[in-house]
N, CA, C and O atoms as a Tripos MOL2 file, in Angstrom:
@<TRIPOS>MOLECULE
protein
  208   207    52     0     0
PROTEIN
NO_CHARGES

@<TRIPOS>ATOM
      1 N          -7.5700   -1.2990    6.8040 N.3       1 UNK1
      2 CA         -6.6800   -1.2200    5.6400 C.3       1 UNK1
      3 C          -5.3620   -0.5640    6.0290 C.2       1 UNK1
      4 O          -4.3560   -1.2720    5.9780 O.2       1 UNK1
      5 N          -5.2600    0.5700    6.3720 N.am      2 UNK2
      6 CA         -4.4110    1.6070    7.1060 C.3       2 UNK2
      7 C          -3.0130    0.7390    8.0100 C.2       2 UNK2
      8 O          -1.8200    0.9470    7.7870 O.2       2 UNK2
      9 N          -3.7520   -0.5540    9.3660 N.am      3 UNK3
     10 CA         -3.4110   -1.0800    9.3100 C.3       3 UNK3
     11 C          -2.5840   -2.2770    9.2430 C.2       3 UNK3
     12 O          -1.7560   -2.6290   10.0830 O.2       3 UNK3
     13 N          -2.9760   -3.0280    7.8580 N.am      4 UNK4
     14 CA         -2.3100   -4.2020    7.5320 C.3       4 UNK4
     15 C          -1.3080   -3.3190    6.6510 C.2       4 UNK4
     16 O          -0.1480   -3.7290    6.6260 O.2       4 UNK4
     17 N          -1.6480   -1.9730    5.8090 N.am      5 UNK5
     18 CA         -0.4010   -1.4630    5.1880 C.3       5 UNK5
     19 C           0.3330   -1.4910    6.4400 C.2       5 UNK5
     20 O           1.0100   -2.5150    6.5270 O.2       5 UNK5
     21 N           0.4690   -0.4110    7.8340 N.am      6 UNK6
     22 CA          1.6280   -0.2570    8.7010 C.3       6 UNK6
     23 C           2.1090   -1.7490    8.7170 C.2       6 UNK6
     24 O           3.3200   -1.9450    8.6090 O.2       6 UNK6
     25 N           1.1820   -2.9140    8.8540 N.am      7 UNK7
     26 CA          2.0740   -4.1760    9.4150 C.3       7 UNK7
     27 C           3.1110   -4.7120    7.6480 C.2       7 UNK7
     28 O           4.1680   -5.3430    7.6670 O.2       7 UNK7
     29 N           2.4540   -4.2640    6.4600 N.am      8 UNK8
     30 CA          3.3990   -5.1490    5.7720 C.3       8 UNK8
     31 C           4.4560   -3.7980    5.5080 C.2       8 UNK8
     32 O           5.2540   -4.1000    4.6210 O.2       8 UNK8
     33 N           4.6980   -2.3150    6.0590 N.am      9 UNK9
     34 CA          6.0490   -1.9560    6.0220 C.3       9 UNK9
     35 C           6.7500   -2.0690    7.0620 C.2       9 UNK9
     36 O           7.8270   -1.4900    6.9210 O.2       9 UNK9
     37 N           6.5800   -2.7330    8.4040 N.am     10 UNK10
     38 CA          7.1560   -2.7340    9.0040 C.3      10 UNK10
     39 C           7.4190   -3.7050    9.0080 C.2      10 UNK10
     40 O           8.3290   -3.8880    9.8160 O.2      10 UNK10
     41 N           6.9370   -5.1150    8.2030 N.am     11 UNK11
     42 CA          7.7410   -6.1130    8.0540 C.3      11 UNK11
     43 C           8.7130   -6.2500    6.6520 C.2      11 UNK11
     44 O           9.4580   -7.1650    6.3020 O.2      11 UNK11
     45 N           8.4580   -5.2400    6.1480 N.am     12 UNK12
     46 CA          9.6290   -4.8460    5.0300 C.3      12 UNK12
     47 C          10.8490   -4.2420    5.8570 C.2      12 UNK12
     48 O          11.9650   -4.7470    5.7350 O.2      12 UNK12
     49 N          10.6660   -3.3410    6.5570 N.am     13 UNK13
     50 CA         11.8720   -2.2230    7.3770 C.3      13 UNK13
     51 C          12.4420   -3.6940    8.7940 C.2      13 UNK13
     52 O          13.4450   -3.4770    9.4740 O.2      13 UNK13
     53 N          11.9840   -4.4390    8.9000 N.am     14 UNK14
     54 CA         12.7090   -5.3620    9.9260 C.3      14 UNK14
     55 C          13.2610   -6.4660    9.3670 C.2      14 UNK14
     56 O          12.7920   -7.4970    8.8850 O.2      14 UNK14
     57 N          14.7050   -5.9020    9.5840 N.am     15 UNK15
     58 CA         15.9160   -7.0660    8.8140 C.3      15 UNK15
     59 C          15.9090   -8.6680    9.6330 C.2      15 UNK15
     60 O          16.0370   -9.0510   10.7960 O.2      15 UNK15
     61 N          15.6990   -9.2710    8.3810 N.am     16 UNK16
     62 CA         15.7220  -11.2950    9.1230 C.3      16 UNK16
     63 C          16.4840  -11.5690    9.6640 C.2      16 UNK16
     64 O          17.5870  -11.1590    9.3020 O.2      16 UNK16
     65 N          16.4160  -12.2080   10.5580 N.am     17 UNK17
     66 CA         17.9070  -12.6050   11.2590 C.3      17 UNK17
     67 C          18.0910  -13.8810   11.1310 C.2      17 UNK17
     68 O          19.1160  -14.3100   11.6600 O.2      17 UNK17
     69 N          17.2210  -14.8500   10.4340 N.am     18 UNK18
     70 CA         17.4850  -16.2800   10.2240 C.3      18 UNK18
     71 C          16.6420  -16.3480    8.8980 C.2      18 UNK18
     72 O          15.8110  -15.6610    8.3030 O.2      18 UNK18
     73 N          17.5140  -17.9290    8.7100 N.am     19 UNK19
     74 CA         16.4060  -18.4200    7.4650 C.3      19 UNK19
     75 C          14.7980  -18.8140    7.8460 C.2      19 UNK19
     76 O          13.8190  -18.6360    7.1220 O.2      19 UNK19
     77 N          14.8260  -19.3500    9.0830 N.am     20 UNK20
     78 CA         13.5880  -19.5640    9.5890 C.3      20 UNK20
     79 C          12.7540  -18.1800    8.8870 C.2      20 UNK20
     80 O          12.1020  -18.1990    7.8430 O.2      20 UNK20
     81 N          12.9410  -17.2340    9.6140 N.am     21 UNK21
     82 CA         12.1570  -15.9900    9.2070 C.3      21 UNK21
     83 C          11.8870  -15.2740    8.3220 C.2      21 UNK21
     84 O          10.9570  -14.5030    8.0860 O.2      21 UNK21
     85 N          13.1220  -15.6920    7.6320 N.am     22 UNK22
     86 CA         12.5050  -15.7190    5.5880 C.3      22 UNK22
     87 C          11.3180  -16.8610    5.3440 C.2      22 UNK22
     88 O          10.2230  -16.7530    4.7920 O.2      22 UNK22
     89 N          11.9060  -17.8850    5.9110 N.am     23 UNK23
     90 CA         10.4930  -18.9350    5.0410 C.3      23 UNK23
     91 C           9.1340  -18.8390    5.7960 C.2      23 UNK23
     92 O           8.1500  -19.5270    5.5260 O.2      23 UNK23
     93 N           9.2030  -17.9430    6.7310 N.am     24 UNK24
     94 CA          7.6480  -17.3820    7.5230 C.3      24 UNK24
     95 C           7.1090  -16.7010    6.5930 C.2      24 UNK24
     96 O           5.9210  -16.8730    6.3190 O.2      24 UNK24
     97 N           7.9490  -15.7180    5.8730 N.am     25 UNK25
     98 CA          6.9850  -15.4210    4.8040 C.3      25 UNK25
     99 C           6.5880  -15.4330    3.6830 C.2      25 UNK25
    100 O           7.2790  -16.3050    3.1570 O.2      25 UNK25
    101 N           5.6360  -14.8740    2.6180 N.am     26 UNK26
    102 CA          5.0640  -15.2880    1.5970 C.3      26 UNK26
    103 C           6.4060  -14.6090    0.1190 C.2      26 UNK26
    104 O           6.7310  -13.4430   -0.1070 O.2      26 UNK26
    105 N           6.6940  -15.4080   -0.3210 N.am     27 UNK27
    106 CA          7.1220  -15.4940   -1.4300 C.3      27 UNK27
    107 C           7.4250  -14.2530   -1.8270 C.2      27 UNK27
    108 O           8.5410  -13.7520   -1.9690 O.2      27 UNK27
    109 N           6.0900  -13.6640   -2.0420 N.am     28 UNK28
    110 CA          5.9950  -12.1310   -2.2690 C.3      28 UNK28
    111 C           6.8700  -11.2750   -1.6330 C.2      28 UNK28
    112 O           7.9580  -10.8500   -2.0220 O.2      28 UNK28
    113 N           6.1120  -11.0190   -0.3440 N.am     29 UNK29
    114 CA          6.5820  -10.1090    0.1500 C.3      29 UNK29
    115 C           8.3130  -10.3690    0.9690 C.2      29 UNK29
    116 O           8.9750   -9.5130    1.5550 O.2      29 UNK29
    117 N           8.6410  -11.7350    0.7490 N.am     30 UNK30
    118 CA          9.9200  -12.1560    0.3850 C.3      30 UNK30
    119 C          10.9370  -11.1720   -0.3140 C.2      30 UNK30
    120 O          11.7150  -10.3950    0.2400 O.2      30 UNK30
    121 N          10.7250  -11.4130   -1.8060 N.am     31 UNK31
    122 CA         10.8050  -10.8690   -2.8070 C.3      31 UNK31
    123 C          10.7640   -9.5770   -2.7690 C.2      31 UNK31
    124 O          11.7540   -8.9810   -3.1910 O.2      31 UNK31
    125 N           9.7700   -8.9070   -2.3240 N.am     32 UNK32
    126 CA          9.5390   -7.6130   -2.1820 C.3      32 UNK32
    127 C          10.5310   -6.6740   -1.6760 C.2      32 UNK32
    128 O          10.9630   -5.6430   -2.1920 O.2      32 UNK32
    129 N          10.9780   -7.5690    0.1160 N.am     33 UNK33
    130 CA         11.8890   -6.7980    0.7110 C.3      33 UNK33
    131 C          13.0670   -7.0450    0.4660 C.2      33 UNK33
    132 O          13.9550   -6.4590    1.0840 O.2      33 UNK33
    133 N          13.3710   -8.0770   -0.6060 N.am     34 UNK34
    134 CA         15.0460   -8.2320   -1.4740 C.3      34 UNK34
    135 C          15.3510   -7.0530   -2.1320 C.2      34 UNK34
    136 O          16.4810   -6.5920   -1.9700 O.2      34 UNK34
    137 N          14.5350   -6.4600   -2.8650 N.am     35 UNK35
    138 CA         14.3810   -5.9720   -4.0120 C.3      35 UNK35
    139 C          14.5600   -4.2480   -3.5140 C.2      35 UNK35
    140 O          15.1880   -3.3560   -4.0840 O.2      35 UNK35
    141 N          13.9830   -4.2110   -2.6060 N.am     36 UNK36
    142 CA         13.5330   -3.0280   -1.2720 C.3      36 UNK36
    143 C          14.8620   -2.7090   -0.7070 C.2      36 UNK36
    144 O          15.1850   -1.5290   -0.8390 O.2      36 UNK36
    145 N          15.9300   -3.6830    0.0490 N.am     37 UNK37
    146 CA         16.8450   -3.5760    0.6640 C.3      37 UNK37
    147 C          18.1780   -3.4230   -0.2150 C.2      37 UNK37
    148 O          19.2400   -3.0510    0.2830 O.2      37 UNK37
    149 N          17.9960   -3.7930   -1.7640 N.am     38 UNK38
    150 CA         18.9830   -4.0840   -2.9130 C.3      38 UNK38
    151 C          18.8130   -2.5560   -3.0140 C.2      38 UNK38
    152 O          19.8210   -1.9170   -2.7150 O.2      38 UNK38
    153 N          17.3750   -1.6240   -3.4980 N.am     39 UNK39
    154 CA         17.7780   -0.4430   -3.6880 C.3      39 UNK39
    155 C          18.0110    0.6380   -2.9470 C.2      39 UNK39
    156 O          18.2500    1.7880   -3.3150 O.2      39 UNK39
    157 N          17.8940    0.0310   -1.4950 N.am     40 UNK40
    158 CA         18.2460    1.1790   -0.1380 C.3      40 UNK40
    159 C          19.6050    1.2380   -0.7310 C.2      40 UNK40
    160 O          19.9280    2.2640   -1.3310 O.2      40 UNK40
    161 N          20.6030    0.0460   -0.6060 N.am     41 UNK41
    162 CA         21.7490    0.1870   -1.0460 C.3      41 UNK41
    163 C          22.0570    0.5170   -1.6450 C.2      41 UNK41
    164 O          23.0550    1.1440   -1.2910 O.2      41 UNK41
    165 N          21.8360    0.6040   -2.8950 N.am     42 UNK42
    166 CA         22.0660    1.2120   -4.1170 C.3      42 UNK42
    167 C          21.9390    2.3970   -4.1810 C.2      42 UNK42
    168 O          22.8080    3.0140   -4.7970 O.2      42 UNK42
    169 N          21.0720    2.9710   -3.7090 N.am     43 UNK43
    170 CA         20.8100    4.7510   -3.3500 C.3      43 UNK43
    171 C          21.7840    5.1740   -2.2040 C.2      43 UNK43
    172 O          22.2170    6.3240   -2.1390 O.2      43 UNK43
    173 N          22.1450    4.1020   -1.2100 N.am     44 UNK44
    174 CA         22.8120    5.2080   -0.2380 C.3      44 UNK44
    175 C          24.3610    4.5940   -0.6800 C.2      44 UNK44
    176 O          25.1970    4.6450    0.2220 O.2      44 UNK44
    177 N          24.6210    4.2590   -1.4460 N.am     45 UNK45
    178 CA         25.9230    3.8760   -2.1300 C.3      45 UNK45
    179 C          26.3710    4.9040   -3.0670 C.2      45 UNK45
    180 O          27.5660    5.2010   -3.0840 O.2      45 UNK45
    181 N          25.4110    5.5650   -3.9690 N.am     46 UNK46
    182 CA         25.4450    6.7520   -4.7310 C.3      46 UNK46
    183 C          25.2580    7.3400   -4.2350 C.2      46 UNK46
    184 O          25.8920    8.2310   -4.8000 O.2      46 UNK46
    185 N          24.5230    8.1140   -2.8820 N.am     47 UNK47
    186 CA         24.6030    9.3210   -2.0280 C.3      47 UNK47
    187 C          26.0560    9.5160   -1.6640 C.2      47 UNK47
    188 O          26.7140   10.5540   -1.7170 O.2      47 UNK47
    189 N          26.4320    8.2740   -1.2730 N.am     48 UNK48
    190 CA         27.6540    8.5590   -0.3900 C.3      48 UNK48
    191 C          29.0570    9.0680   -1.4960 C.2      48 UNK48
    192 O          30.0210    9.7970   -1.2600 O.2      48 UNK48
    193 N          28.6260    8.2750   -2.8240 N.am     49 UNK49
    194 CA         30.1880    8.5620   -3.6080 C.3      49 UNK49
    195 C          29.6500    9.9610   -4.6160 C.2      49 UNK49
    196 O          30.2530   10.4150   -5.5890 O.2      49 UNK49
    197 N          28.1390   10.5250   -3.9460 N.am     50 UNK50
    198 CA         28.3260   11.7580   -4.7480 C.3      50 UNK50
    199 C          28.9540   12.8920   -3.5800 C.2      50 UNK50
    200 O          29.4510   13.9710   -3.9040 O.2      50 UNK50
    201 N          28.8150   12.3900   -2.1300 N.am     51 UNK51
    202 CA         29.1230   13.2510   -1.4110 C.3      51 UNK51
    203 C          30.8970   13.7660   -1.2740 C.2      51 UNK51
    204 O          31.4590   14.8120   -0.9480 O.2      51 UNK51
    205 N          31.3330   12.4530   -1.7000 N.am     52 UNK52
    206 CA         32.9780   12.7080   -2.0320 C.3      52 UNK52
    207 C          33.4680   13.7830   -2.9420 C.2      52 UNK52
    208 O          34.6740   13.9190   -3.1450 O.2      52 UNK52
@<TRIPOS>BOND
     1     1     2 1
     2     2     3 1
     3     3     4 2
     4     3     5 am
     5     5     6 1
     6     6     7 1
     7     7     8 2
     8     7     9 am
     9     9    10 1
    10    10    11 1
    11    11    12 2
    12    11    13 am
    13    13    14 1
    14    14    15 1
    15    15    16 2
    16    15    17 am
    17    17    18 1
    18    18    19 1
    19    19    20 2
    20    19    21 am
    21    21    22 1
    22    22    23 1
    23    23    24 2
    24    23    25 am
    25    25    26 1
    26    26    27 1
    27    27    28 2
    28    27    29 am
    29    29    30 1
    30    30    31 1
    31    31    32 2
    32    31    33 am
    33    33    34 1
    34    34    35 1
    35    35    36 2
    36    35    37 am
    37    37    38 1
    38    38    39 1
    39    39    40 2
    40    39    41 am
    41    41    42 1
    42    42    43 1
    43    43    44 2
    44    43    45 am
    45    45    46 1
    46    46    47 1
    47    47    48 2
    48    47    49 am
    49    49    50 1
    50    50    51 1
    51    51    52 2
    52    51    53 am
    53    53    54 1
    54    54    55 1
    55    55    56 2
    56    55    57 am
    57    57    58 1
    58    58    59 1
    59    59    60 2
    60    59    61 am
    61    61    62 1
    62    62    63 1
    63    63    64 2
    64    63    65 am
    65    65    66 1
    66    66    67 1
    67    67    68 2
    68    67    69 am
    69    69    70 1
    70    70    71 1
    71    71    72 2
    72    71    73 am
    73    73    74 1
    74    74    75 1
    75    75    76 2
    76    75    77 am
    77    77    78 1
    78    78    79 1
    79    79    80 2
    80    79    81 am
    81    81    82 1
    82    82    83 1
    83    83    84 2
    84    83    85 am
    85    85    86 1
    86    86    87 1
    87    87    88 2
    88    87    89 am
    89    89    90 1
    90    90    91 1
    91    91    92 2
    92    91    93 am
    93    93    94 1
    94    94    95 1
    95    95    96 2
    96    95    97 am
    97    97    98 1
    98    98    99 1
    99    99   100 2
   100    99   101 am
   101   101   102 1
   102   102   103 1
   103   103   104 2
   104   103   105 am
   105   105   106 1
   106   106   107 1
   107   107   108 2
   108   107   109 am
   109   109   110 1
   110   110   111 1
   111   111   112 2
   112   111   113 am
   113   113   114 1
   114   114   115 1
   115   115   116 2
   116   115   117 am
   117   117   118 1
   118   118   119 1
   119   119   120 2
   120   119   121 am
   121   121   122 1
   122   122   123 1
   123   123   124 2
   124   123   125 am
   125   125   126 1
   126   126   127 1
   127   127   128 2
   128   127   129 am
   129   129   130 1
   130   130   131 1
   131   131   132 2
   132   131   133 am
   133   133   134 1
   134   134   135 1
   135   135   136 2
   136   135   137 am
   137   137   138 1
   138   138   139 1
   139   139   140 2
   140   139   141 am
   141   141   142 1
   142   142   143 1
   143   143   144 2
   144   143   145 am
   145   145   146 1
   146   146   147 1
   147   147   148 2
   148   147   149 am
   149   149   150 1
   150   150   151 1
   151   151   152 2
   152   151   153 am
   153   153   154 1
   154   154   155 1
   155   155   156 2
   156   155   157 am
   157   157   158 1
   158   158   159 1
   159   159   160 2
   160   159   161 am
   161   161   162 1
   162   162   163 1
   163   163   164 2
   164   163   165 am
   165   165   166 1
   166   166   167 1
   167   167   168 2
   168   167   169 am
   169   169   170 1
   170   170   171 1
   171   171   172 2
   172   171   173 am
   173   173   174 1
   174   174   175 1
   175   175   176 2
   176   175   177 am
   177   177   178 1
   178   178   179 1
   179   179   180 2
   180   179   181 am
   181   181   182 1
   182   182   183 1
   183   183   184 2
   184   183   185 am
   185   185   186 1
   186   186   187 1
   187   187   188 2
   188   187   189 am
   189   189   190 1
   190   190   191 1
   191   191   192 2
   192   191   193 am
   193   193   194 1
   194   194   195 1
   195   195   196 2
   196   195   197 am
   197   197   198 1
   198   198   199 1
   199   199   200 2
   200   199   201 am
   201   201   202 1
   202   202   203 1
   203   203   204 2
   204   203   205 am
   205   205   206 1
   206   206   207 1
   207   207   208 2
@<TRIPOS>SUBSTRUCTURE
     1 UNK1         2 RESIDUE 1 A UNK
     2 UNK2         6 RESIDUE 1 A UNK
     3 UNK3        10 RESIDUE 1 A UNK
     4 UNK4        14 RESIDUE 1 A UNK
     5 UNK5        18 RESIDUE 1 A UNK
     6 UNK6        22 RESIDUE 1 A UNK
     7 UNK7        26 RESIDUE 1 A UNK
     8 UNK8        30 RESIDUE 1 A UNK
     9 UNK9        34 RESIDUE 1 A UNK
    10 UNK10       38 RESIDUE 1 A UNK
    11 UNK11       42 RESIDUE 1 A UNK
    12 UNK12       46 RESIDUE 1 A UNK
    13 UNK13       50 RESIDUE 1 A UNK
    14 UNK14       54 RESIDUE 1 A UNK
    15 UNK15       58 RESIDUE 1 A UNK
    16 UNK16       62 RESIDUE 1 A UNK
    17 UNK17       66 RESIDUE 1 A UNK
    18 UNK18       70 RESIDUE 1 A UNK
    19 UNK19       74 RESIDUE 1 A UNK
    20 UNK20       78 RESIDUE 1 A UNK
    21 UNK21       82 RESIDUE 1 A UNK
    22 UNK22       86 RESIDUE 1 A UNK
    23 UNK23       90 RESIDUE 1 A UNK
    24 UNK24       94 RESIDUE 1 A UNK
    25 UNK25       98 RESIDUE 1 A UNK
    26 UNK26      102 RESIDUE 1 A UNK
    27 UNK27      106 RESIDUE 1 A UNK
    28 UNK28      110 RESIDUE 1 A UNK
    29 UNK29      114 RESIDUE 1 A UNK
    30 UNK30      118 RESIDUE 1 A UNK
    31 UNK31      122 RESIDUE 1 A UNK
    32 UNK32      126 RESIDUE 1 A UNK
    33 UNK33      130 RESIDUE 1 A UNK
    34 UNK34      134 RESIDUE 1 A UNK
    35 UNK35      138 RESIDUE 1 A UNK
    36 UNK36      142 RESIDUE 1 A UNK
    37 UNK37      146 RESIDUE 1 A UNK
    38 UNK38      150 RESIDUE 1 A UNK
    39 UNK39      154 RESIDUE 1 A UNK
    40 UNK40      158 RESIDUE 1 A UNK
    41 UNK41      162 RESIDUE 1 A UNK
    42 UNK42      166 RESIDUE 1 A UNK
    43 UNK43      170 RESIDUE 1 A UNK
    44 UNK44      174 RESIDUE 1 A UNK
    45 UNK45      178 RESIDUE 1 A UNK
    46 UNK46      182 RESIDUE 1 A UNK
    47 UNK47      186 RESIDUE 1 A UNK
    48 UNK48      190 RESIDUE 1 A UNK
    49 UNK49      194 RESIDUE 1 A UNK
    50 UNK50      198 RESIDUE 1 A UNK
    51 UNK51      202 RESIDUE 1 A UNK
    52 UNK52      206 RESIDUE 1 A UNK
């Protein structure tokens, strides 16, 4: 169990470098790491303009 969790965050934390490698995976966890990488940004976008 332990894992297949390490393998599906480390295929969240490794940025695609093609479309090929988006459509390798499942829909989901597609989705998942859009959503994942939308609010990294979003948090270190407000870190940064509270640090100003």
């Amino acid at each position: 169990m332990v894992d297949s969790v390490s393998n599906f965050v480390m295929e969240i934390l490794t940025p695609e470098d093609s479309i090929s490698g988006y459509t390798r995976l499942d829909p989901v966890t597609g989705t998942i790491k859009l959503f994942f990488w939308i609010g990294v940004t979003m948090g270190l976008t407000v870190l940064i303009s509270r640090l100003q």
